[in-house]
KENU-709697 format. One record per residue (C-alpha): residue number from 0; residue in one letter; x, y, z. Coordinates in pm, 1 decimal, always signed. Example, Ala and Ser with C-alpha at 12.3 -4.5 7.8 and 13.67 -1.06 7.14 Angstrom:
BEGIN
+-----+----+----------+----------+----------+
!   i ! aa !     east !    north !       up !
+-----+----+----------+----------+----------+
!   0 !  A !  +1230.0 !   -450.0 !   +780.0 !
!   1 !  S !  +1367.0 !   -106.0 !   +714.0 !
+-----+----+----------+----------+----------+
// end
This chain:
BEGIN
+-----+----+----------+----------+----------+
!   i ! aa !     east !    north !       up !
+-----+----+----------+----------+----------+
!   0 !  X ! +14714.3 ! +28572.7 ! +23261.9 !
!   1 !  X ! +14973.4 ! +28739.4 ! +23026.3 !
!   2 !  X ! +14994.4 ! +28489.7 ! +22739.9 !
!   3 !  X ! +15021.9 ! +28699.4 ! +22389.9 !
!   4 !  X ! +14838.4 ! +28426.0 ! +22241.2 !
!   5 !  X ! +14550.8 ! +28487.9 ! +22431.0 !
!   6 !  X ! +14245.2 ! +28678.6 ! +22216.1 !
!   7 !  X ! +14127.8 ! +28997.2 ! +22318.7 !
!   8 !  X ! +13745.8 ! +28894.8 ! +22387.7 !
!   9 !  X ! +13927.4 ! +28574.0 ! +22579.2 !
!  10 !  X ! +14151.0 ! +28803.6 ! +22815.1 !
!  11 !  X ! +13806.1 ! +29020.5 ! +22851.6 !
!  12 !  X ! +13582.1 ! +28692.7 ! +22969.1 !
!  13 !  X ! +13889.8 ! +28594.8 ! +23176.9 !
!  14 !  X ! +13899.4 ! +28897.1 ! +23357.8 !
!  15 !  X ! +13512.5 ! +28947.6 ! +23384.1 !
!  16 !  X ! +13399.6 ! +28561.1 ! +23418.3 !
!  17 !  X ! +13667.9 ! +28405.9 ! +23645.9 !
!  18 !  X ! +13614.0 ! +28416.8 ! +23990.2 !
!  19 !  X ! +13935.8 ! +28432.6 ! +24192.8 !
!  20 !  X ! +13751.7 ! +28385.9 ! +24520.5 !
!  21 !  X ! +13359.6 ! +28311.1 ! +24570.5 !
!  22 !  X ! +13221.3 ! +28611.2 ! +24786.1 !
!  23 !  X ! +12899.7 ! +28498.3 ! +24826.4 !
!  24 !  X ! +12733.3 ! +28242.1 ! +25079.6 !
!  25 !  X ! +12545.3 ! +27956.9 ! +25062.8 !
!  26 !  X ! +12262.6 ! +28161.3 ! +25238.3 !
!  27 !  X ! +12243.6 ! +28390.0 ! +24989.6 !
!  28 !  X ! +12208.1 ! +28175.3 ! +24683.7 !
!  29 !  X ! +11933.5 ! +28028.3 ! +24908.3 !
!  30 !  X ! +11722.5 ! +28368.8 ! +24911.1 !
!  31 !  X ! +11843.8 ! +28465.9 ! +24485.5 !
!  32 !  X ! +11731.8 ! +28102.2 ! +24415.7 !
!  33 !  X ! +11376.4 ! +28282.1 ! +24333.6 !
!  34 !  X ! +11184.2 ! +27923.2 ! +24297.5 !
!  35 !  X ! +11438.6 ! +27786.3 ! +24087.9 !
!  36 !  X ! +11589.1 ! +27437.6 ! +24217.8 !
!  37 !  X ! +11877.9 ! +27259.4 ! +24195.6 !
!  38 !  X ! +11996.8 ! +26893.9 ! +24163.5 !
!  39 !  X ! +12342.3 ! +26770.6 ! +24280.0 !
!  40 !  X ! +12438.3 ! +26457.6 ! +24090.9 !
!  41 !  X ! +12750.2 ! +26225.9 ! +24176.2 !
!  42 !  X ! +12830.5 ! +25993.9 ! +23882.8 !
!  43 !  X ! +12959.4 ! +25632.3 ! +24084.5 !
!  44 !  X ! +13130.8 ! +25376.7 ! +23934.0 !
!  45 !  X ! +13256.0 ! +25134.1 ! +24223.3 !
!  46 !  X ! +13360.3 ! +25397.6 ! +24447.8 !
!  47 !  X ! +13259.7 ! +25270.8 ! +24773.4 !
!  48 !  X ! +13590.3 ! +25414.4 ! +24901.4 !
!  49 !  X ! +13466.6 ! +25774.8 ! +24864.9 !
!  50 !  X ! +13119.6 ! +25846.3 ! +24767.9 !
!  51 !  X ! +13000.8 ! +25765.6 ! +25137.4 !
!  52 !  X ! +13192.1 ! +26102.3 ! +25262.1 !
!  53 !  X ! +13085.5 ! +26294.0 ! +24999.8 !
!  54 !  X ! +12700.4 ! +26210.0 ! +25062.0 !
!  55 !  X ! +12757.4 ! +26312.8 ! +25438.5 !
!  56 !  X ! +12971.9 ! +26643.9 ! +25349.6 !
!  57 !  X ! +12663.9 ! +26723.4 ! +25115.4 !
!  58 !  X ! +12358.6 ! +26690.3 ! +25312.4 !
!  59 !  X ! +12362.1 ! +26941.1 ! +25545.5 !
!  60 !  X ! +12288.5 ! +27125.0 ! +25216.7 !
!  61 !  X ! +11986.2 ! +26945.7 ! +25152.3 !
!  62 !  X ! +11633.7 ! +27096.2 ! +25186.9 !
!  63 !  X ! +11845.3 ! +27443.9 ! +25124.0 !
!  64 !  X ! +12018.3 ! +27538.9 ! +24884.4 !
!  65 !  X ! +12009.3 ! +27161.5 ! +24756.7 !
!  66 !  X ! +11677.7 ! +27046.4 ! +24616.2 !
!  67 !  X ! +11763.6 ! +26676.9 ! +24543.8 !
!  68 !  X ! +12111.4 ! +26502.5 ! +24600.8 !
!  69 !  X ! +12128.2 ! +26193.8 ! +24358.9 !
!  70 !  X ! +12414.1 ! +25940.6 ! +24308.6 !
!  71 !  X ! +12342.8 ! +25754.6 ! +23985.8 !
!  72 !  X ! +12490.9 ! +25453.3 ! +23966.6 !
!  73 !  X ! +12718.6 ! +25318.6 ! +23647.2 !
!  74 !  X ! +12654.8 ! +24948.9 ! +23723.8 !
!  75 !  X ! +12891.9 ! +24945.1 ! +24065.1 !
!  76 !  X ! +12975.4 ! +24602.4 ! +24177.9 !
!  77 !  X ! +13094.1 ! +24727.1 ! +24515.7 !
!  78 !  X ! +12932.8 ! +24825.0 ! +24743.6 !
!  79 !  X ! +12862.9 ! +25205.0 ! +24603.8 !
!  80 !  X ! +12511.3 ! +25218.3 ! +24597.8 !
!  81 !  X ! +12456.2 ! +25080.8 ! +24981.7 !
!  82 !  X ! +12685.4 ! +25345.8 ! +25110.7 !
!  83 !  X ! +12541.0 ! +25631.4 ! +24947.4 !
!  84 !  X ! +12166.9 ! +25544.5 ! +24992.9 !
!  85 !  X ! +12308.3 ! +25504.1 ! +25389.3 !
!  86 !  X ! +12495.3 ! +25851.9 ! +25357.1 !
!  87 !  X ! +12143.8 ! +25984.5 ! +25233.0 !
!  88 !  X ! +12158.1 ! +26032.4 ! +24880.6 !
!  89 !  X ! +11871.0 ! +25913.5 ! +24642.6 !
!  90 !  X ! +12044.2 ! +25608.2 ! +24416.4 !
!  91 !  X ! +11959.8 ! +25539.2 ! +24074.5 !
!  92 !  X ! +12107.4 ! +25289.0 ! +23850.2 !
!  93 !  X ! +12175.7 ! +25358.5 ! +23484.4 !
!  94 !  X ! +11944.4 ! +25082.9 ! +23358.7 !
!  95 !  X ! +11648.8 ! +25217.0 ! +23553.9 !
!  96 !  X ! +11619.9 ! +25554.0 ! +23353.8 !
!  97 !  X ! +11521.3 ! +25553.3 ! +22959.3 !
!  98 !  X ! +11522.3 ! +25137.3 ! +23034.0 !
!  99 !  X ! +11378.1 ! +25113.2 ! +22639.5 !
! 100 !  X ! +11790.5 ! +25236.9 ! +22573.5 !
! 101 !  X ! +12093.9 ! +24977.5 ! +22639.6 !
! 102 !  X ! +12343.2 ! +25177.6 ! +22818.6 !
! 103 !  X ! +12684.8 ! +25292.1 ! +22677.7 !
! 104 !  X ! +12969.2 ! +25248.5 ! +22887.4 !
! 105 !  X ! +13090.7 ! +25556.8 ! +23061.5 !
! 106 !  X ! +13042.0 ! +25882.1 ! +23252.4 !
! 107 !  X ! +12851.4 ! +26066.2 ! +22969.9 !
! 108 !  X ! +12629.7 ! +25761.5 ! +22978.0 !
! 109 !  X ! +12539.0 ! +25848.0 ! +23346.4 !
! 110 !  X ! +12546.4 ! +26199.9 ! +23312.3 !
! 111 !  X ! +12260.0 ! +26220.2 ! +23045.5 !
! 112 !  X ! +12062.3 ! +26013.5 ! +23221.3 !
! 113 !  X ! +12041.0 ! +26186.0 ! +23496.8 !
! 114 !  X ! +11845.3 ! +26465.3 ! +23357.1 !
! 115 !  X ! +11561.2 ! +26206.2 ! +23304.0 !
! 116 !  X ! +11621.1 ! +26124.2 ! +23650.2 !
! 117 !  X ! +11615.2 ! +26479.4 ! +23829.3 !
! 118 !  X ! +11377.4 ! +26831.9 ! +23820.8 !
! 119 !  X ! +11628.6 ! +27063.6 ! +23908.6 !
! 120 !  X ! +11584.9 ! +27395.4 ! +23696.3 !
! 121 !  X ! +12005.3 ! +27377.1 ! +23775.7 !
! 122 !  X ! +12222.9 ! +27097.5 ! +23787.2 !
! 123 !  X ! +12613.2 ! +27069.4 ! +23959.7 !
! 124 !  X ! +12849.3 ! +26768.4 ! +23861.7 !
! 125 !  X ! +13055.0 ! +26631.9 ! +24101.6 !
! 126 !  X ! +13288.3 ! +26360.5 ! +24066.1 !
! 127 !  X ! +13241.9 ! +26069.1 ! +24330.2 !
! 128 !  X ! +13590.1 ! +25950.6 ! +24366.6 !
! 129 !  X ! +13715.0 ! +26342.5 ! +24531.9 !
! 130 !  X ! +13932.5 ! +26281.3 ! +24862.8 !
! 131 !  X ! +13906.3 ! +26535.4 ! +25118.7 !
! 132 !  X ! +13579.3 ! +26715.0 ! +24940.2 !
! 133 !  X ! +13457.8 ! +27034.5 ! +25024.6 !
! 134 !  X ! +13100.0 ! +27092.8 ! +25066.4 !
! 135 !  X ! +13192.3 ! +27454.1 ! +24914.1 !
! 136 !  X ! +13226.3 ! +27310.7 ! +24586.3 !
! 137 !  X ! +12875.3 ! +27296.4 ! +24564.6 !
! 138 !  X ! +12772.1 ! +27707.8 ! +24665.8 !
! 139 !  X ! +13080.4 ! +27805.8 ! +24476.5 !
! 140 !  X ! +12998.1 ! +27705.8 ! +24124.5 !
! 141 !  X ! +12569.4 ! +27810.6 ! +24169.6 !
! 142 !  X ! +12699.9 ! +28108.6 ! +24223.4 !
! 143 !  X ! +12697.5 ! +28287.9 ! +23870.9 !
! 144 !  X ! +12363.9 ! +28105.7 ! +23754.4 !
! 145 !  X ! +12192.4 ! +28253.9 ! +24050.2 !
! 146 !  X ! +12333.0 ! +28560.1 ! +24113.1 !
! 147 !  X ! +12369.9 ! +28653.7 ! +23716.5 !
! 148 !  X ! +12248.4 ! +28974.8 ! +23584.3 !
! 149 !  X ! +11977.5 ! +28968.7 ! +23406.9 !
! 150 !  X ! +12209.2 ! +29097.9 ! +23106.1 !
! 151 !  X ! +12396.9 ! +28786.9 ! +23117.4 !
! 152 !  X ! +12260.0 ! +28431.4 ! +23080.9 !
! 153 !  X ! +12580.9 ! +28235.9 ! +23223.3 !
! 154 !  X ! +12505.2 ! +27892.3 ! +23096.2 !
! 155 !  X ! +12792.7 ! +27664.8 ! +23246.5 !
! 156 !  X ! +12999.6 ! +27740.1 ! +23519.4 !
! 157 !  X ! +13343.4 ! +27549.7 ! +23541.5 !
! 158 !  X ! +13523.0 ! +27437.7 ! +23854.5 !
! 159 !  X ! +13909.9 ! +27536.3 ! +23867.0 !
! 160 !  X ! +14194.7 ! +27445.0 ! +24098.6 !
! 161 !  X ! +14511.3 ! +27271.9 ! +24212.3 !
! 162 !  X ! +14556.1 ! +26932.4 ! +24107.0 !
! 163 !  X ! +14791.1 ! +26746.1 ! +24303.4 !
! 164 !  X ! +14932.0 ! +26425.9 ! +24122.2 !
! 165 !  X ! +14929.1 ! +26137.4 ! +24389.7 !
! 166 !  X ! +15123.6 ! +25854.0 ! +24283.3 !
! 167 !  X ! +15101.6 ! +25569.1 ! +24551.9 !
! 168 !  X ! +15174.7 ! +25743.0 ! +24886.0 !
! 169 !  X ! +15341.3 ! +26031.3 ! +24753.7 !
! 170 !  X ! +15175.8 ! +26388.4 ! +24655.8 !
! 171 !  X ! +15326.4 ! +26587.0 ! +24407.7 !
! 172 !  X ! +15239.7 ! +26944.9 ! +24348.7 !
! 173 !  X ! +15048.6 ! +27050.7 ! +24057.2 !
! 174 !  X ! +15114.7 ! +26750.0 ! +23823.7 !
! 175 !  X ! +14756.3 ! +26606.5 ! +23812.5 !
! 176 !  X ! +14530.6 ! +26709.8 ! +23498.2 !
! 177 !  X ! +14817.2 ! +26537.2 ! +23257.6 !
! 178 !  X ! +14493.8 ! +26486.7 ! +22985.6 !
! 179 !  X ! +14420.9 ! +26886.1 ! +23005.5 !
! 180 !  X ! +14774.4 ! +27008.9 ! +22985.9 !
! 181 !  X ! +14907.6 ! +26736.9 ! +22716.0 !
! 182 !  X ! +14601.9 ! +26703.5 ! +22462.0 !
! 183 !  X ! +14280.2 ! +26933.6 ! +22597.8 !
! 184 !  X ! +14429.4 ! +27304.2 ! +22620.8 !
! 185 !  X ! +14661.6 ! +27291.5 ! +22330.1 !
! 186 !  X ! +14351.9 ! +27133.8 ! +22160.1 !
! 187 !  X ! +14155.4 ! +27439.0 ! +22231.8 !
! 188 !  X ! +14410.2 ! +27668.1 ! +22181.0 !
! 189 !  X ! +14483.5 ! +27556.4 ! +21831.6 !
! 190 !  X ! +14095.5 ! +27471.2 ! +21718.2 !
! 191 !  X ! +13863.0 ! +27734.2 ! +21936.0 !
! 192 !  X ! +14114.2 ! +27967.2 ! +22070.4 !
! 193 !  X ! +13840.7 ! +28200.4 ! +22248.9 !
! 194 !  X ! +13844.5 ! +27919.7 ! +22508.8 !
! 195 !  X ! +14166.6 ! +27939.1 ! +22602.3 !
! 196 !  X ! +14102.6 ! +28102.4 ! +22887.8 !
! 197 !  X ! +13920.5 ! +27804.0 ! +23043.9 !
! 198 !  X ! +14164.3 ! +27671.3 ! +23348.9 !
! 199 !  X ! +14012.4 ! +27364.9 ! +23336.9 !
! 200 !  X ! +13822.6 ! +27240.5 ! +23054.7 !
! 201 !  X ! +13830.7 ! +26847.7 ! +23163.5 !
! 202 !  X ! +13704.4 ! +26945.7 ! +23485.4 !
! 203 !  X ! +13443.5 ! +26714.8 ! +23645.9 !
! 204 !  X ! +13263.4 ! +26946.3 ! +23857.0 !
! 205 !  X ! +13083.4 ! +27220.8 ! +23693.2 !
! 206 !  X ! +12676.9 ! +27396.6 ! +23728.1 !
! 207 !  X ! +12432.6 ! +27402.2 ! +23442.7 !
! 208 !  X ! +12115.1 ! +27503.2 ! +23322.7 !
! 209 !  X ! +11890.0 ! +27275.2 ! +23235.2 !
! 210 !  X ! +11748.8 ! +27489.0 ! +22942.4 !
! 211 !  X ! +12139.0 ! +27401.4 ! +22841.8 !
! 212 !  X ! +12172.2 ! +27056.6 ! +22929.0 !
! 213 !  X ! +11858.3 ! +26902.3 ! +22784.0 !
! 214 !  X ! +11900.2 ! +27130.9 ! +22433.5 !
! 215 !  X ! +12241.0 ! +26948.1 ! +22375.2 !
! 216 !  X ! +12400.3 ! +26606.8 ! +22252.8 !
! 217 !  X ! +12619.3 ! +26426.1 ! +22528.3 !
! 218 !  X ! +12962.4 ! +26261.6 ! +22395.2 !
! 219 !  X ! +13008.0 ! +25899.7 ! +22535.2 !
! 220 !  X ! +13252.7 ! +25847.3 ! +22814.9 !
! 221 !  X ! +13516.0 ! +26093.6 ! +22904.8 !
! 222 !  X ! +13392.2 ! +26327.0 ! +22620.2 !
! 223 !  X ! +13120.8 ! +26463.5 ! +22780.0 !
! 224 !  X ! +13310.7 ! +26730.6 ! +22952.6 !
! 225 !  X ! +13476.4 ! +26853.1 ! +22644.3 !
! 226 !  X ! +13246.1 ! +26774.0 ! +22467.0 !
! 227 !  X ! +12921.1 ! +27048.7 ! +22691.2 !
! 228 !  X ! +13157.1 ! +27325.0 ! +22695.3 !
! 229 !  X ! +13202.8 ! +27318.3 ! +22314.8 !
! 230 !  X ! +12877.4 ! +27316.2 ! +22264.0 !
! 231 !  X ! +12806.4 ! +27593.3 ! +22523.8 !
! 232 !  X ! +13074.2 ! +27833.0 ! +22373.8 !
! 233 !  X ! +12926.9 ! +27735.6 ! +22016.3 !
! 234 !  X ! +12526.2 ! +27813.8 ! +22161.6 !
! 235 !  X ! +12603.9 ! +28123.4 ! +22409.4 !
! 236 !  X ! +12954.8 ! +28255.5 ! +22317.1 !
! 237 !  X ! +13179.9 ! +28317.3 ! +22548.5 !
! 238 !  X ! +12898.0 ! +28515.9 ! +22761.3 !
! 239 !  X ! +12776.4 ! +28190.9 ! +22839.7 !
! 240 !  X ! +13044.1 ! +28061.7 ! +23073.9 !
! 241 !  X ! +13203.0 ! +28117.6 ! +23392.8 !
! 242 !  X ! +13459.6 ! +27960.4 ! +23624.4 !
! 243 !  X ! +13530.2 ! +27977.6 ! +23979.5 !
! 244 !  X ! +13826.8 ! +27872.9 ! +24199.8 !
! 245 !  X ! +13728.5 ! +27536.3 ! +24391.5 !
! 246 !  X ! +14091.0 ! +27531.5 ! +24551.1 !
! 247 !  X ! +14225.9 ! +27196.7 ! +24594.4 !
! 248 !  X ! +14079.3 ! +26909.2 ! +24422.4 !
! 249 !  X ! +14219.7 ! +26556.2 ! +24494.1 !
! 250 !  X ! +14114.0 ! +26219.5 ! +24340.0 !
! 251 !  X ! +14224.4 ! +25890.9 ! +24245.8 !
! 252 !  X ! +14507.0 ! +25933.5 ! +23926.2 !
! 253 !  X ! +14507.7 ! +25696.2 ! +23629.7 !
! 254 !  X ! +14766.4 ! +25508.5 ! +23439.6 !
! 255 !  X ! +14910.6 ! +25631.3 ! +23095.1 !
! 256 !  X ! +14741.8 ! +25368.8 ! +22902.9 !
! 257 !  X ! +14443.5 ! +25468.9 ! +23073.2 !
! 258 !  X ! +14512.9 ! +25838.2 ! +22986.8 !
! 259 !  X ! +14534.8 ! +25767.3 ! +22576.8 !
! 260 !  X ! +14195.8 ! +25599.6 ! +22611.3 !
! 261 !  X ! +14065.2 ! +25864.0 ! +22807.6 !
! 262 !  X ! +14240.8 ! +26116.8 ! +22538.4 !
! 263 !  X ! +14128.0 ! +25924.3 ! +22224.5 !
! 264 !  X ! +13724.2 ! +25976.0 ! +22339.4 !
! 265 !  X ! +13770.6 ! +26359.3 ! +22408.1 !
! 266 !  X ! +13956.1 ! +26389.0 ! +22070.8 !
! 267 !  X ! +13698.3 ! +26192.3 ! +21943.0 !
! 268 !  X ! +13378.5 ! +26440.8 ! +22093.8 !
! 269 !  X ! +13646.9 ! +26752.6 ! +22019.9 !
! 270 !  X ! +13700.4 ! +26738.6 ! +21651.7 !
! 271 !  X ! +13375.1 ! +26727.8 ! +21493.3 !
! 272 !  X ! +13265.1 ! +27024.3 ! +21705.8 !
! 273 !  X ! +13578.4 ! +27245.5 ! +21585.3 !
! 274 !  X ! +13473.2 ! +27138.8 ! +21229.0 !
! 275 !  X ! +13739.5 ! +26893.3 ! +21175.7 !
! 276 !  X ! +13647.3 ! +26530.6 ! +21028.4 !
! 277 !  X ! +13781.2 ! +26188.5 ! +21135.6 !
! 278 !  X ! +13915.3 ! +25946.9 ! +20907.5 !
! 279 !  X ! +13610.3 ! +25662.5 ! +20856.5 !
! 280 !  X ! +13646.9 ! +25391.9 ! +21087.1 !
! 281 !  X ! +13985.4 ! +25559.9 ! +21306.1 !
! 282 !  X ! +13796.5 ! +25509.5 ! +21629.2 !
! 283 !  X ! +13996.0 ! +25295.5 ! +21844.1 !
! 284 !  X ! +14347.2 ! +25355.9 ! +21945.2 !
! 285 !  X ! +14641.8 ! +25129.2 ! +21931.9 !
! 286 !  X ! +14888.6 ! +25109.9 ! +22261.7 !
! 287 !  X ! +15224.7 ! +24932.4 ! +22306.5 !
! 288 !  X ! +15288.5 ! +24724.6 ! +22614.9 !
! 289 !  X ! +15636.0 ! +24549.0 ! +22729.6 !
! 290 !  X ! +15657.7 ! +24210.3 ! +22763.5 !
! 291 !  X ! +16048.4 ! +24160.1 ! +22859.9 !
! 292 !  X ! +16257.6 ! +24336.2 ! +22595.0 !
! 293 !  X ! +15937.2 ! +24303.9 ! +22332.8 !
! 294 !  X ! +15706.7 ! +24615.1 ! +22267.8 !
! 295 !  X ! +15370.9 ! +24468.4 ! +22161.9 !
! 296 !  X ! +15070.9 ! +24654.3 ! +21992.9 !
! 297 !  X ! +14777.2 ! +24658.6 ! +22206.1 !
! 298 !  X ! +14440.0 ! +24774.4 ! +22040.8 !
! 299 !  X ! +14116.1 ! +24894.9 ! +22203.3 !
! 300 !  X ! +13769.5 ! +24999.8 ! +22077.8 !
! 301 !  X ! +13730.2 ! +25359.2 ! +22157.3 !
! 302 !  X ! +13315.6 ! +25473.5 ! +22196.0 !
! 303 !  X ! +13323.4 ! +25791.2 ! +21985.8 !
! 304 !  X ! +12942.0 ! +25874.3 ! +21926.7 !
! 305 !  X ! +12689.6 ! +26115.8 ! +22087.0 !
! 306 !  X ! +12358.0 ! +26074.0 ! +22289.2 !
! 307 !  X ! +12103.8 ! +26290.1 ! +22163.4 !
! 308 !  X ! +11971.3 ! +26635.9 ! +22326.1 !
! 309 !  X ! +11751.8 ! +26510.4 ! +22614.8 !
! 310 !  X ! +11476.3 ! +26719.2 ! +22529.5 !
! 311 !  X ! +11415.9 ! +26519.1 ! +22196.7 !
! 312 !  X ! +11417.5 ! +26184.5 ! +22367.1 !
! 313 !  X ! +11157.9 ! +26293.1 ! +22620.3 !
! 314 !  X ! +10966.4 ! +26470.9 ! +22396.4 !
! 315 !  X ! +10976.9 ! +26131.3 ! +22135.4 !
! 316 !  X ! +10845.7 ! +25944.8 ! +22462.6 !
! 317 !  X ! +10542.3 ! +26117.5 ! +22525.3 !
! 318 !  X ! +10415.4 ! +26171.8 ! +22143.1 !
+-----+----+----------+----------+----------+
// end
């Protein structure tokens, strides 16, 4: 990295907390797990095309350096949840965790469940619609939870890479992560510029504590992502995260209008945790489709709004 903008303490954690190549083994976080365990969770929304490899590529993991592998289920209408319970994952729909709460559309929905739905003292994200996953993933981001010094309590660790943009048959390069480059990391630059050394802050596959998880709020839909590392930078400083090189990571690319939706929810979970207010009742975002030679507006309800830190809810259940 040799961007001027880049702070001092940034280009310090950059150089200290961003590993180029994982050196250790799965076998080894095994023995420096020290009775601590560890919960892989696979958010699924109707991606029976997928999620079945991903179950198989993780299990020989399982009973290791996995403690419990758990798809949890967004309300698929596929066949998702068959496939992975065959694969040998542990299934659990949205609705059957916290049933007391309707669910909110969306991957932070899922997300924060699942830590009313798992034990593990540490946690790993992975998306469920990856193509050609690596079980690596997985040993590669435990790795600086783990193996930490005992002078550093590394909080989140974020998953970097190449993101080839597939549009239909073709692969193109490193044009994927359009949301990161175009809104997230000038975002970050401009707002909390000590972390704009994070490759990729959108990232779906990241390792947590569970001391961190269940202490914070979890932004609806797409802002989750965003939304944890904000809130582990504002809780631990920049001490508090790491990122490791995954390598490749391919999935299934969305349309533009898709994209400003997606955008308009991590704006939404960004700007009240860099201070800055919305304008009352701004939530949703208006679109223009074609229709012939006519541009027409197109307007959609946007979920801006946070879950609250897990740890309150459970604790509100059993007073």
């Amino acid at each position: 990295m040799t961007g001027a903008a880049l702070l001092p303490q940034t280009r310090r954690w950059f150089s200290e907390a961003t590993v180029q190549r994982a050196p250790w083994t799965a076998e080894q976080l095994v023995a420096a797990k020290h009775g601590r365990t560890v919960s892989v969770v696979l958010p699924a929304l109707n991606e029976q095309a997928t999620v079945g490899a991903l179950v198989d590529a993780l299990r020989p993991l399982v009973g290791g350096l996995i403690d419990e592998l758990v798809v949890m289920d967004s309300g698929s209408t596929d066949c998702t949840a068959e496939l992975a319970r065959e694969a040998g994952a542990r299934v659990v729909q949205r609705t059957d965790v916290l049933p007391e709460l309707a669910p909110w559309p969306g991957k932070g929905e899922v997300l924060w469940r699942s830590l009313a739905a798992t034990a593990g003292d540490v946690l790993v994200f992975i998306d469920s619609d990856l193509i050609d996953f690596d079980a690596g993933f997985v040993p590669a981001l435990l790795g600086p939870v783990l193996l930490q010094r005992r002078s550093k309590r590394v909080a989140l660790v974020k998953g970097f890479y190449r993101r080839p943009l597939r549009i239909e048959s073709a692969e193109l390069g490193n044009g994927g992560g359009r949301v990161t480059e175009l809104l997230a990391r000038p975002l970050l630059n401009a707002l909390r510029p000590e972390l704009a050394g994070v490759i990729q802050p959108l990232g779906g596959e990241y390792a947590a504590t569970r001391e961190f998880l269940e202490a914070v709020p979890f932004a609806a839909g797409y802002g989750v992502e965003i939304g944890l590392l904000l809130d582990a930078h504002t809780r631990y400083g920049l001490d508090g995260l790491a990122q490791v090189n995954l390598g490749v990571r391919k999935h299934r690319n969305r349309s533009l209008l898709e994209l400003g939706l997606m955008s308009r929810q991590i704006l939404g979970a960004a700007l009240p945790r860099c201070g800055v207010a919305e304008v009352a009742g701004s939530a949703g975002i208006t679109q223009f489709v074609q229709l012939g030679a006519r541009f027409l507006p197109t307007e959609s309800d946007v979920l801006v709004a946070d879950r609250p830190p897990m740890r309150d809810v459970l604790a509100a259940r059993s007073a």
